[in-house]
C-alpha positions as CSV (number, residue, x, y, z in Angstrom):
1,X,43.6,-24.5,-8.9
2,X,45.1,-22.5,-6.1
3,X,48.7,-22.3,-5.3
4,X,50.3,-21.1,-1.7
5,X,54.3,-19.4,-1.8
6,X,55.7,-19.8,1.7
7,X,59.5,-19.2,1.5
8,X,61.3,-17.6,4.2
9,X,64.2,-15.0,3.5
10,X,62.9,-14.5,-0.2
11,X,61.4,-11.5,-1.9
12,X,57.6,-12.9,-2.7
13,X,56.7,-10.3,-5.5
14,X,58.8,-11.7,-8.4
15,X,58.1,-15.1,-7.7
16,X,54.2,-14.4,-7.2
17,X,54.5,-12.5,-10.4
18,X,55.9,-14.9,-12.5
19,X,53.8,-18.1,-11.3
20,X,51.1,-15.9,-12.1
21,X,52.2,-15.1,-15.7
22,X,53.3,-19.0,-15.8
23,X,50.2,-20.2,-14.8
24,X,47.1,-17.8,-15.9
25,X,44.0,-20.1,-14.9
26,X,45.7,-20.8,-11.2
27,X,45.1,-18.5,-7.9
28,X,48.7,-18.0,-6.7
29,X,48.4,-16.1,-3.5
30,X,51.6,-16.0,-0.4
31,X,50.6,-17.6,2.7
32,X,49.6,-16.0,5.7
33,X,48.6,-18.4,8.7
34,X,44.8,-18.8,8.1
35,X,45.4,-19.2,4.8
36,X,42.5,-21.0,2.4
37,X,43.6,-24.3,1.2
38,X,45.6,-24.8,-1.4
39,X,46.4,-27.4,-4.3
40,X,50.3,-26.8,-4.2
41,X,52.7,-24.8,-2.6
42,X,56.1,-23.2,-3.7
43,X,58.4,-23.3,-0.4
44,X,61.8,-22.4,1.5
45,X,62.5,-23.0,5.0
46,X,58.8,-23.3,5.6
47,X,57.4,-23.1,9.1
48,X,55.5,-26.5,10.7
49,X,52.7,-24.0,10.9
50,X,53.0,-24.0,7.4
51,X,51.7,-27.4,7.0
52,X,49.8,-28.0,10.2
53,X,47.2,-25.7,8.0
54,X,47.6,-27.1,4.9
55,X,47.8,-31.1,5.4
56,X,45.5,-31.3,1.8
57,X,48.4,-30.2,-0.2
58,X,49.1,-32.7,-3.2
59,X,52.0,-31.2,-4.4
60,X,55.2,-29.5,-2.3
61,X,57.6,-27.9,-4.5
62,X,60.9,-27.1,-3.2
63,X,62.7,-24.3,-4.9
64,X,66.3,-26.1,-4.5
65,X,68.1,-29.3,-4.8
66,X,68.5,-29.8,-1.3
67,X,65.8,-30.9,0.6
68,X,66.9,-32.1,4.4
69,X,65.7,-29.3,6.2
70,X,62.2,-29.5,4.4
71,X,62.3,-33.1,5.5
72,X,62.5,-32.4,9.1
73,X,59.4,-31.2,9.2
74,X,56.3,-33.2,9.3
75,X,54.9,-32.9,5.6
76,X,50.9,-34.5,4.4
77,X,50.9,-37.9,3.9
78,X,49.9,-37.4,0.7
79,X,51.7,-34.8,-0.5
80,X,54.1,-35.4,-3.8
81,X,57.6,-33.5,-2.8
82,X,59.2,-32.2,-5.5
83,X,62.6,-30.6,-5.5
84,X,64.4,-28.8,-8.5
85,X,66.1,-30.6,-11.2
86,X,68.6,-28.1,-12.4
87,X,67.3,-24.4,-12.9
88,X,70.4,-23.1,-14.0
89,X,72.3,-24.9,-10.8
90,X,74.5,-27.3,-12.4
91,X,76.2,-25.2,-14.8
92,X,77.3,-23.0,-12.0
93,X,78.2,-25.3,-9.8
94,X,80.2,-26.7,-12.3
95,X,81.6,-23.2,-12.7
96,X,82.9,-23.3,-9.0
97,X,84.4,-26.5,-8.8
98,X,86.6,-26.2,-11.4
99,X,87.6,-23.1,-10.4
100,X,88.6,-24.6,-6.7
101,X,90.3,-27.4,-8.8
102,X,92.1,-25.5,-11.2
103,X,92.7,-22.8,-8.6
104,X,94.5,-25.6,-6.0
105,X,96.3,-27.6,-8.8
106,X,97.9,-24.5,-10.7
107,X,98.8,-22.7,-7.3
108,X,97.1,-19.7,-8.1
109,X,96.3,-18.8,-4.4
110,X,100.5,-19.4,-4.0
111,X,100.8,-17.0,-7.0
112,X,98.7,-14.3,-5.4
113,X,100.4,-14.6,-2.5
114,X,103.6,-14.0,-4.0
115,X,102.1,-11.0,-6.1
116,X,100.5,-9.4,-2.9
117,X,104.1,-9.6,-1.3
118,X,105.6,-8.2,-4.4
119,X,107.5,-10.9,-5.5
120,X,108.0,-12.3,-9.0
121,X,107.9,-16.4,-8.5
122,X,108.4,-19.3,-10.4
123,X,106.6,-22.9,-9.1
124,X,106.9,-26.3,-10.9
125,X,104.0,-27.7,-12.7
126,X,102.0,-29.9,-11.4
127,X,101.1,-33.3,-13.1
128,X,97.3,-34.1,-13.9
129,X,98.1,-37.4,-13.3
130,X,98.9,-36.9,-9.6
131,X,95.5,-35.2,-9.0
132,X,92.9,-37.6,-9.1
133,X,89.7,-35.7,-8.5
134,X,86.9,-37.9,-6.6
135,X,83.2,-36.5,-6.8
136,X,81.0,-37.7,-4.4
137,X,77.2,-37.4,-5.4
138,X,76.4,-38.6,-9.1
139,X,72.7,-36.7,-9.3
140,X,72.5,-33.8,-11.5
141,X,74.7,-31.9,-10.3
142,X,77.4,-34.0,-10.0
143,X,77.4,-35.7,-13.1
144,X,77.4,-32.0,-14.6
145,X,80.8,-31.2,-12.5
146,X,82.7,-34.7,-13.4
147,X,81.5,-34.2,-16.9
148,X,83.2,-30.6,-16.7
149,X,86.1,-31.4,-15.0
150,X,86.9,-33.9,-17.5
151,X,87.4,-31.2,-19.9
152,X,90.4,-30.3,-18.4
153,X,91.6,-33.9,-18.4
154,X,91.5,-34.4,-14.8
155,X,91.2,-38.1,-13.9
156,X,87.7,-38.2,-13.0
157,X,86.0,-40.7,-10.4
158,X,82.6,-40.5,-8.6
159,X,81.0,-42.3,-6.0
160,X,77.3,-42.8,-5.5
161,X,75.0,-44.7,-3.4
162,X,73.8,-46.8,-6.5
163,X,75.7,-47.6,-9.9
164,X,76.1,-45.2,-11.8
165,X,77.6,-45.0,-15.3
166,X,79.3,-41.9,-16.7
167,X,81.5,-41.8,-19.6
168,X,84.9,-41.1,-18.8
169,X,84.3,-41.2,-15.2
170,X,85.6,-44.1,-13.0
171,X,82.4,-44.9,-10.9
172,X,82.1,-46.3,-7.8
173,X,79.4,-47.2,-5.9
174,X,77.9,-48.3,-1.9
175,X,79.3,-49.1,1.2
176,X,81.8,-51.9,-0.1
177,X,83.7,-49.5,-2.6
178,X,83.6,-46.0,-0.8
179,X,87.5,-46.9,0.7
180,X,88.6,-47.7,-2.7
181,X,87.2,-44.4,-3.9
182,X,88.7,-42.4,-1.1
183,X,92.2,-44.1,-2.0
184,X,92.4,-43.8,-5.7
185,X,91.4,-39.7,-4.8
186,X,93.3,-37.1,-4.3
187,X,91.2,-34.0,-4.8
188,X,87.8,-34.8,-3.0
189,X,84.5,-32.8,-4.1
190,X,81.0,-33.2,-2.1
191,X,77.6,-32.9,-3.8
192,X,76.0,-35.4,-1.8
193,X,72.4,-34.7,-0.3
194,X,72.5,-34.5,3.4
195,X,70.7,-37.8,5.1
196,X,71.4,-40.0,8.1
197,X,73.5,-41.9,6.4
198,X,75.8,-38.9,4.9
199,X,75.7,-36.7,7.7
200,X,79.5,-36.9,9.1
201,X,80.8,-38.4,6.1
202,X,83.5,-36.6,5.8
203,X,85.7,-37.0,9.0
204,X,89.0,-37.8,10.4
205,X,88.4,-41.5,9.5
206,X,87.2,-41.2,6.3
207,X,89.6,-38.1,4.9
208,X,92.9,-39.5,6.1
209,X,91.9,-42.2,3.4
210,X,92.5,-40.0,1.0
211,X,96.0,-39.4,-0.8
212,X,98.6,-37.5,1.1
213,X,98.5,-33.8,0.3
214,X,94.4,-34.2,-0.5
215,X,92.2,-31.4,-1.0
216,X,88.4,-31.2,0.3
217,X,86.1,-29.1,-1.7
218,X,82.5,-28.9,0.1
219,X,79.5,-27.6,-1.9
220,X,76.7,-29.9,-0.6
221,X,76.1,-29.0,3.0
222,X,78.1,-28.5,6.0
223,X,76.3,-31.6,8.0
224,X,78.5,-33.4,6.2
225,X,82.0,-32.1,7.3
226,X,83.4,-32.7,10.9
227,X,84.9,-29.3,10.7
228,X,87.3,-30.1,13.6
229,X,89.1,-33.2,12.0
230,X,89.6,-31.3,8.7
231,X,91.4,-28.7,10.7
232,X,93.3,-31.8,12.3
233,X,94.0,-33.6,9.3
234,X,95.7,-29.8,7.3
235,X,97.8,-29.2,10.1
236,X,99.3,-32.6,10.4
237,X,100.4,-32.1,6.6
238,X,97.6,-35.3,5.4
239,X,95.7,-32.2,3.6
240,X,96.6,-29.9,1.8
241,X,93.9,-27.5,2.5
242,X,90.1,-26.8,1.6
243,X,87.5,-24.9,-0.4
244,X,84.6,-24.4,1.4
245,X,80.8,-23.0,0.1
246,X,79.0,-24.2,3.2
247,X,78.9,-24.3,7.2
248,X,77.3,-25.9,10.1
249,X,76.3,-22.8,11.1
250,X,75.7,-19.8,9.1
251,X,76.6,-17.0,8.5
252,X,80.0,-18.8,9.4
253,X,80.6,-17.2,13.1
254,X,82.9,-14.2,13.3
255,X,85.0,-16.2,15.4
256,X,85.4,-19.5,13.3
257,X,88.5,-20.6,12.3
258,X,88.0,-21.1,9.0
259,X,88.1,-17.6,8.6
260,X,92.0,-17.0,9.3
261,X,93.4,-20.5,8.5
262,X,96.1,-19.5,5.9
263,X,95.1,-23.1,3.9
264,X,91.2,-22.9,3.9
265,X,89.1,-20.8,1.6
266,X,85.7,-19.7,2.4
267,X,82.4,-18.1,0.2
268,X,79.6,-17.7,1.8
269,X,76.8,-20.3,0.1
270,X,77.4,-19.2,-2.8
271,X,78.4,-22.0,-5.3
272,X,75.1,-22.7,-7.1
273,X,72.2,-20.4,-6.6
274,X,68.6,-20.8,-7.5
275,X,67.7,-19.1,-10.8
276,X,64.2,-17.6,-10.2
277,X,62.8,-17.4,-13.8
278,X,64.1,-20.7,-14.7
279,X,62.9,-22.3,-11.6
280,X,59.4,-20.5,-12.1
281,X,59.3,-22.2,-15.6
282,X,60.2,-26.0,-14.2
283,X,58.0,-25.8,-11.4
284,X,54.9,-24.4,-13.2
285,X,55.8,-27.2,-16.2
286,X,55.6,-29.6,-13.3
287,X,52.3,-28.2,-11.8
288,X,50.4,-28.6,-14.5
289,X,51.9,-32.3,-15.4
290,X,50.8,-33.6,-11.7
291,X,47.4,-31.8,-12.7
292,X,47.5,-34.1,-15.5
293,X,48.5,-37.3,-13.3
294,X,51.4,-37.3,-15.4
295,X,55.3,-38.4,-14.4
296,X,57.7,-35.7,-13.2
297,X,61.1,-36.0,-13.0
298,X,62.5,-34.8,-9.2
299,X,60.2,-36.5,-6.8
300,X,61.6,-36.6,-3.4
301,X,62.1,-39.9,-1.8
302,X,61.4,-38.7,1.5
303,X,62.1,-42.0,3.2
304,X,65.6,-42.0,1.2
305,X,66.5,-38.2,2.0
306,X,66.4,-37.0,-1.8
């Protein structure tokens, strides 16, 4: 069995190394065009040349949950496309969100503030009851961050494209209940994956549904956020403000505005990050179960998006 690594922006050796140690009777080599053909390939931002030579792959293996710019590209026909299930992702995403939650609902940004300006201040509690927090995206990783932020006894809802059932979560689901979502939330977080039908999602129309005084915390992808009418919709007083992981473009431009707007925090990609020894460990395990025709969990849809 040979395997291919083609992943741009990413140090080969320790990833070569432990597929190697992972998986002892395979040939793991990094690609170089006019590469041999190979069984499966490990991949990040892969070129179209990429696949132009190998159209016999059976197995593409993604080392991340999202998979949109992957599915730009045209992929063999026959090729299983496989994206991570969790490697360690969830729990820090989880990690983050709250964080942004907790940070916005206790005024801790306020606080520092103050601190920085050498004053001692005082603010009022807020109630949990006013901050309804609204996940969008029920996969993995979102059902790990509702689950989490019900352990601060947030008032959890989610919305997915189909039903989903989480306890303690109020779950909606599809086109005919995405306004009731928006207007029963107050706090919105995105884990969405980044299709046709997502891409703009979040924009004037949709985030003036939200309460008054909303917050937007994006961790999914920056496709999804018309950047402009979140702007639009802080400075009229409708949101409160943002925190923000990821960008149409980046490295968010020197220039952006997000940068210096008093009410938006920025980190740059940053929320969940691929573990490389626990993702070496899932996607051999996976390997060797498609080598077995058996079922894997984290087959892409590539028709759906994810």
């Amino acid at each position: 069995m040979k395997i291919t690594f083609c992943c741009a922006e990413t140090n080969a050796e320790p990833w070569l190394a432990g597929l190697r140690a992972a998986l002892p009777e395979a040939q793991v080599d990094l690609w170089q065009p006019g590469a041999a053909p190979a069984d499966h390939a490990v991949v990040w931002a892969p070129p179209q040349q990429f696949f132009d030579e190998q159209p016999q792959l059976k197995g593409v293996f993604n080392i991340g949950a999202g998979v949109d710019a992957l599915l730009k590209l045209r992929l063999p026909a026959q090729a299983t496309v496989v994206r991570l299930d969790d490697a360690g992702m969830s729990v820090q995403m989880a990690e983050y969100v709250c964080h942004a939650v907790i940070r916005h609902f206790r005024e801790f940004d306020g606080y520092e503030a103050d601190v920085n300006a050498g004053k001692w201040s005082y603010r009022k509690p807020s109630e949990r009851a006013d901050f309804p927090v609204g996940v969008m995206g029920l996969g993995v990783l979102g059902e790990r961050v509702a689950k989490a932020l019900k352990q601060f006894d947030f008032s959890v809802l989610g919305w997915s494209r189909s039903v989903k059932a989480i306890a303690g979560v109020c779950c909606f689901a599809g086109t005919a209940q995405f306004k009731d979502f928006l207007a029963a939330t107050k706090v919105l977080v995105n884990l969405l994956p980044l299709t046709p039908d997502t891409r703009d999602i979040m924009r004037l129309e949709t985030l003036s549904q939200l309460q008054r005084g909303g917050y937007i915390i994006n961790v999914a992808r920056g496709a999804h956020l018309v950047e402009e009418d979140l702007i639009t919709l802080i400075d009229s007083g409708h949101l409160a403000g943002a925190t923000l992981d990821v960008f149409r473009s980046e490295p968010l431009p020197a220039q952006h505005p997000f940068w210096q707007h008093p009410k938006i925090t920025v980190t740059p990609h940053t929320s969940a990050r691929t573990l490389r020894d626990e993702s070496i460990v899932q996607i051999a395990g996976k390997i060797m179960a498609l080598e077995r025709r058996e079922s894997i969990a984290g087959i892409v849809d590539t028709v759906r998006g994810y």
